[in-house]
N, C-alpha and C positions, 0 to 999 in steps of 0.2 A: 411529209409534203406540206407545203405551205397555203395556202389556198385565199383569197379575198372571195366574200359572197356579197353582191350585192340586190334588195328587196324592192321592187318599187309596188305599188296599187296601194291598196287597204291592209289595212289590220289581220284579215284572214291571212292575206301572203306574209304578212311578216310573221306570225305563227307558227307558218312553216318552215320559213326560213330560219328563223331559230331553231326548229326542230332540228334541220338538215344542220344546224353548226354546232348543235350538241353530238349528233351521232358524232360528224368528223372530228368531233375535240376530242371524245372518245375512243376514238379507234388510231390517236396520237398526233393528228394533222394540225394542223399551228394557223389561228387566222393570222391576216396580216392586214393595212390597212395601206398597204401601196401594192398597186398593181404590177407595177416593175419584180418587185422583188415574192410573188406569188409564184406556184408551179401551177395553179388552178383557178381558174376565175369561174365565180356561176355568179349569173343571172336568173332571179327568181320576176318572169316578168308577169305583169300586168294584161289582160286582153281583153277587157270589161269593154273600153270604146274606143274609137280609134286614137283619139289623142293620146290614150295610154299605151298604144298599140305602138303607133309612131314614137314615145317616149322610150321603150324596150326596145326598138330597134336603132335607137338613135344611141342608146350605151352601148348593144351590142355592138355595131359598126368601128366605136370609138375603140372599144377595146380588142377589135378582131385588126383593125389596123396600126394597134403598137406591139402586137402578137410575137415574141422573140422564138428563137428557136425552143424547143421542147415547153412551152406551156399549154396549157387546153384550157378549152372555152367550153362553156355547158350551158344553154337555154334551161333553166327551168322552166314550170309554174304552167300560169295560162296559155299565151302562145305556144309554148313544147306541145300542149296536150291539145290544143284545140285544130292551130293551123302549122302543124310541124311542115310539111309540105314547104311552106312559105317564109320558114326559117331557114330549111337549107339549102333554097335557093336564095333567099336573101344574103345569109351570111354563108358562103359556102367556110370560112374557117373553123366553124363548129365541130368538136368534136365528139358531144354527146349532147343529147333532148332527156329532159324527166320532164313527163307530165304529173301533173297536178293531184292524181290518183296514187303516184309512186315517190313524192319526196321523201318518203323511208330507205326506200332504197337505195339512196343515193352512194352508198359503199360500196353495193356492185354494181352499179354503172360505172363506176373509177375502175373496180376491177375490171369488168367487159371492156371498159376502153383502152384499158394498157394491153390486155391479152388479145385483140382482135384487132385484126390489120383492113377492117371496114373504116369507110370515110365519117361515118356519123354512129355512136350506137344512143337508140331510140329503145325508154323505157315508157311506153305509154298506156295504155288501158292493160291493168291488171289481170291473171288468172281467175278462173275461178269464182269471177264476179267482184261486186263491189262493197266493202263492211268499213264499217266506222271501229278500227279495233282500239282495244282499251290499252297498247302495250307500251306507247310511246306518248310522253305528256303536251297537251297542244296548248304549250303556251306561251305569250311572249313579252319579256318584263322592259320596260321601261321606265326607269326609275324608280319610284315608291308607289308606281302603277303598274297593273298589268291583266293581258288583252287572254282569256280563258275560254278558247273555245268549244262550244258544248254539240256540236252537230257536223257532217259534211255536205255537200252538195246541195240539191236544193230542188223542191217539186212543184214550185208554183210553175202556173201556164204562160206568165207574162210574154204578149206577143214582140217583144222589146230585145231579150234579152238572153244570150249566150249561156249562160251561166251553168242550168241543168245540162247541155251538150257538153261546158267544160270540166265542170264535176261532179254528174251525174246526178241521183235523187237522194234526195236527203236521206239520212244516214243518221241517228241520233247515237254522240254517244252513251254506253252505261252509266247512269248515276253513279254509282263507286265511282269510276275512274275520272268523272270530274271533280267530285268531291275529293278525292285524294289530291290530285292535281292543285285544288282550292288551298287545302291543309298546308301541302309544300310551301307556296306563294306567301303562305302569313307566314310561316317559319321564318322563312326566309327574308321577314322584313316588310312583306307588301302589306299597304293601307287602302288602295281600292282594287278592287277587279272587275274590268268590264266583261260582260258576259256578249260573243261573239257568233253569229252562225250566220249564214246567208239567208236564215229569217229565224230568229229565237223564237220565236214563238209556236213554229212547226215541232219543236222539241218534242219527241217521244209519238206523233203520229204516223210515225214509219211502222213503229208498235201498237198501235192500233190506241194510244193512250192521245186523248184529245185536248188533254188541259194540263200537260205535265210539266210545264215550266215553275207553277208555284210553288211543286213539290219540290223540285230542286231548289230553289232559291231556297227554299225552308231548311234544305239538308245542308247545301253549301255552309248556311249563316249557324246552326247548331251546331255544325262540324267547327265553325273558327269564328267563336262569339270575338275575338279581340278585332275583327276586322272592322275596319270605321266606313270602306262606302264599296256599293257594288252596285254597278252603273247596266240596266239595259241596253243595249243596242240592234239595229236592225229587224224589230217587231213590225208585225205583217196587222194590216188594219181592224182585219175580221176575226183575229186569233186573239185580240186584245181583250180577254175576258174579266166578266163580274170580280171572277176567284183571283185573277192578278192583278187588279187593280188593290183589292182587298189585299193581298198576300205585300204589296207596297207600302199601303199604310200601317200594316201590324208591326212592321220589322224596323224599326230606326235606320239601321244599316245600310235600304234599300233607296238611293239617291231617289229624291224625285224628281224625275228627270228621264223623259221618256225620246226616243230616238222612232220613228214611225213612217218609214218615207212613205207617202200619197202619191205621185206621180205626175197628178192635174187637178182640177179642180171643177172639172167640166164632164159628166156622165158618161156622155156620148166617145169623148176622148177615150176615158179609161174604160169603157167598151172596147171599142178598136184595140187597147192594149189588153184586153184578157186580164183589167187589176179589176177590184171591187169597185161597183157604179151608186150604190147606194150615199148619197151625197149627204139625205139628211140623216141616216145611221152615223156615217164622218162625226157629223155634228153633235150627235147626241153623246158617241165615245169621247168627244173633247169635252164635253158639259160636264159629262161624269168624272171625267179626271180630273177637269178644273172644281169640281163639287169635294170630289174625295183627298184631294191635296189641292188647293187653294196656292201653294209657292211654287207648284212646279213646273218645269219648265220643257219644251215640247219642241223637237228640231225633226225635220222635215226635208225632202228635197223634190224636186219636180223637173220633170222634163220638158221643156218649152221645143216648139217647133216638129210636133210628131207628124207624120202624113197625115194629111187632111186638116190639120188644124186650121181653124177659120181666126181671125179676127174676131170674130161675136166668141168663141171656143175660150180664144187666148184673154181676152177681157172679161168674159166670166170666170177663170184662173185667176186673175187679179183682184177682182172684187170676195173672191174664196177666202185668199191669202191677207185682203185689209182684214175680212170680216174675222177671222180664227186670232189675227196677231200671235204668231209663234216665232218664238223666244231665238231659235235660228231655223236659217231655210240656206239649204244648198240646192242648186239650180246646174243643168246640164243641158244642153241642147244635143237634141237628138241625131247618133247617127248610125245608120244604117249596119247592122252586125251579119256575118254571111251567117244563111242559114235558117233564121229567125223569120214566122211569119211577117214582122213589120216590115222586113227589109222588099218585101214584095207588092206592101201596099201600093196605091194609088195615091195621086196627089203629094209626093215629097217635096218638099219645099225648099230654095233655094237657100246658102249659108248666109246671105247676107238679113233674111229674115226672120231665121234663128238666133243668129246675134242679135238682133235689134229687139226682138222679145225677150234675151235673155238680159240686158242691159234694162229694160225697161225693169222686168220683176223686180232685179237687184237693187234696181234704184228705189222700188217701193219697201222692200224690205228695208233697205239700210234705216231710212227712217222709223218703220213699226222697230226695228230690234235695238237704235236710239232711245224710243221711249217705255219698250222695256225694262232695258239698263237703265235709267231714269231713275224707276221705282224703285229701285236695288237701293238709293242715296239716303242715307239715315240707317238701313239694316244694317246688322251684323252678322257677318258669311263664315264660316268653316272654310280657311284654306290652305289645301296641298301642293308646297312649294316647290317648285321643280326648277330653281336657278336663282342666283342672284349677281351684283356687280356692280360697280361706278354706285351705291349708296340706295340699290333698288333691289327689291325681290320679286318675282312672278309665280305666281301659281293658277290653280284652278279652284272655283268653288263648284259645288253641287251642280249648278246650272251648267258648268261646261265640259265636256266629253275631250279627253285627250287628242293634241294635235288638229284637230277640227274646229272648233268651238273658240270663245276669247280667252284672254285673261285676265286675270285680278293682279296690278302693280301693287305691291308693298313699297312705303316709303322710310325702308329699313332693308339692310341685307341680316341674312336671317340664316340656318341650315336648310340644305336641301334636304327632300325628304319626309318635314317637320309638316304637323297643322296645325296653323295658330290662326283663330280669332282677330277678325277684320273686319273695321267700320269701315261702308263703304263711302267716300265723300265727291266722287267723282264718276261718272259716265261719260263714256264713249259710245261709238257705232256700235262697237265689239268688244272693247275693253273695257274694263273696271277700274275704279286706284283706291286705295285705305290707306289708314293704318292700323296698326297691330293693337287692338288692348291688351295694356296688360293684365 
């Protein structure tokens, strides 16, 4: 069978998505990269907010409407598992759901779908309860990078957010089975690995182990001394300990370069949202990181427009955000997820003043993340090259996180792949330019 998948959200979903296209390349299914000529189309969709909500519905439609005789359509991911309900009333072409719990399975949902003459078969909350098992590798490489995830689901209280209803409580996996997984990735060529979870830093508290991230990272980097960068991502504020801080600076390996969304900037806000309120703790965790690595670089994202946000709220956010200057900030305005206590608050605010505070922040960022890049001009950066063409190369150095973050232009084309050594001569908003010493 032939099959096209396609992955939209984050990093998490393409993890699995890749999982789901090693089982089928294994069990003999052939991708393919037109929809025309597929027996099987999956969507691994997105259900975080509504625009990604609306974006998963907007591929399914397209491809449930060039639908030829005998192919099948399959919702994965978020939407499958959260509001399947509202998939196959949406799309009634569907012919199978996997939630978010069961992309392993995806072999026999193909089988139940051929053998059963129901309109939709729906694999959604698993038997037996919920386990992060060690059996199948959760990773997913792009190019001379790749995204390692070390957890499932996720137990923070955030009054915001879907996330624990869509894949339950965090789930840590075994040290072995990341570490092995880690091993494979250098084998096989890889030069960083970003380290993945719906909060790394909850790692190993499902087990009662409070601080277990540094351990890992210590075992990953002894298990594969050849590996040149391994990127945090999605660390929780109050889980940011003494010991990982420490465990960053001992390791060369360990970019510095932390990933830590805050939400707001304003107490009272991240009250209402059930995050950490402690404002001048925030502070003092950025002192020390900026104490203990002095170049590294700190991205962030924040919700603007939560119920009840005030003006006085939204402008103490802004003066947060002058005052920290972080290296990048992604910005969302808030909306409303079923289910979620936010969604029942008081005081929602209308879109047009979500937008208009979401433009504001970005407009102030653009400039702090201007004169970051700035300071970059006269160093020389480590960089991982991921393209080149017309007499130019791109890649990433330390400071930028795969596909989110800027890049560093080479004014050379160069192999993909490679790290070479970059003076930086130039600034942007977001981008960098050099060139190569030799």
């Amino acid at each position: 069978m032939r099959y096209q998948l396609i992955s939209l959200g984050c990093p998490k979903n393409t993890v699995d998505a890749q999982g789901m296209a090693r089982l089928l390349d294994a069990a003999g299914h052939v991708s393919t990269e037109d929809a025309q000529d597929a027996d099987l189309l999956i969507v691994n969709t997105c259900g975080f907010i509504a625009e990604a909500r609306e974006e998963s519905l907007a591929v399914l439609r397209e491809l449930a409407a060039s639908l030829r005789p005998g192919q099948r359509l399959i919702a994965a991911g978020c939407m499958a598992q959260y509001t399947p309900e509202i998939l196959r009333q949406t799309i009634p072409e569907l012919s199978g759901l996997l939630g978010t719990r069961r992309w392993s399975e995806v072999l026999n949902l193909i089988e139940q779908m051929q053998q059963q003459s129901t309109p939709v078969v729906w694999l959604g909350d698993p038997p037996g309860g919920l386990v992060a098992s060690a059996g199948w590798p959760r990773i997913a490489v792009q190019g001379a990078s790749a995204y390692l995830k070390i957890a499932e689901g996720c137990s923070a209280p955030c009054a915001f957010c879907a996330i624990p209803a869509i894949k339950g409580p965090a789930r840590s996996r075994p040290m072995a089975a990341v570490v092995s997984d880690a091993r494979a990735l250098v084998a096989a060529g890889v030069k960083e690995i970003v380290l993945i979870a719906q909060d790394t830093t909850a790692y190993g508290r499902d087990q009662k182990q409070n601080d277990a991230l540094p351990d890992l990272i210590r075992a990953i980097l002894e298990a594969t001394p050849e590996l040149l960068w391994l990127r945090l991502m999605y660390t929780y504020p109050q889980h940011v300990t003494p010991r990982l801080i420490e465990t960053m600076v001992r390791y060369p390996q360990v970019c510095h370069y932390l990933d830590m969304p805050l939400q707001h900037g304003h107490p009272d806000v991240l009250r209402r949202m059930r995050r950490p309120h402690d404002i001048q703790r925030i502070l003092r965790l950025i002192e020390d990181l900026r104490t203990a690595m002095p170049d590294i670089a700190l991205r962030t994202s924040f919700i603007v427009g939560y119920p009840g946000e005030s003006e006085g709220e939204f402008e103490t956010l802004l003066d947060f955000v002058a005052e920290i200057a972080f290296d990048h900030v992604g910005t969302f305005t808030y909306s409303p997820e079923i289910g979620t206590p936010a969604a029942d608050l008081p005081g929602q605010l209308p879109d047009e003043v979500k937008m208009e505070r979401y433009e504001r922040l970005m407009s102030l960022q653009q400039g702090i993340s201007l004169e970051r890049n700035r300071a970059q001009v006269g160093r020389t950066l480590d960089v991982l090259l991921e393209g080149c063409g017309d007499g130019l190369s791109v890649g990433r150095s330390y400071r930028d996180a795969p596909e989110i973050d800027g890049l560093v232009i080479v004014t050379d084309e160069l192999p993909v792949g490679e790290m070479v050594p970059v003076y930086i001569e130039k600034a942007m908003e977001y981008d960098l330019q050099g060139r190569v010493i030799a």
